[in-house]
Residue, then its C-alpha position, 0 to 999 in steps of 0.5 A: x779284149x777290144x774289139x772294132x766296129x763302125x757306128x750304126x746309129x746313135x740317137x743323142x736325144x736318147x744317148x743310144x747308139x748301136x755299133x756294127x762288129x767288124x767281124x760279122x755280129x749282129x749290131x750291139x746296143x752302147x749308151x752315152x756312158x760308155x763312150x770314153x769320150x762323151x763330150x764328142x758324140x759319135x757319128x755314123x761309120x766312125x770306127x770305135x774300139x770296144x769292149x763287150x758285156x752282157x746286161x739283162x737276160x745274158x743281152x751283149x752290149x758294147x761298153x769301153x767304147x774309144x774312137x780309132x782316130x788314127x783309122x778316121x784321119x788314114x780314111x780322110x786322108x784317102x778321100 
């Protein structure tokens, strides 16, 4: 199932990043290699679609992650 949230942060020299749930969760962590497209690095408030997986010791963490470009374009538009 996807979910959506908004770019919190990201770090390029690192290739972290944390995204803010819509629905109210605390922040999950991603890396660069989750990002379907890693050549376009993400910017603070954009919208992503994601998916979630636990890592070590049970931890979720976004994976899968995909721009909502149609979310973003409505957005500007607006102004």
């Amino acid at each position: 199932m996807t979910d959506y949230g908004k770019i919190k942060s990201y770090d390029s020299s690192k290739g972290r990043g944390s995204i803010m749930p819509e629905k109210g969760d605390e922040a999950l962590d991603f890396v660069k290699a989750d990002l379907q497209q890693q050549a376009a690095e993400p910017k603070i408030g954009q919208r992503y679609g994601y998916e979630t997986r636990q890592v070590g010791g049970g931890v979720a963490q976004a994976t899968n992650l995909q721009q909502d470009r149609q979310h973003d374009q409505a957005k500007q538009q607006q102004g």
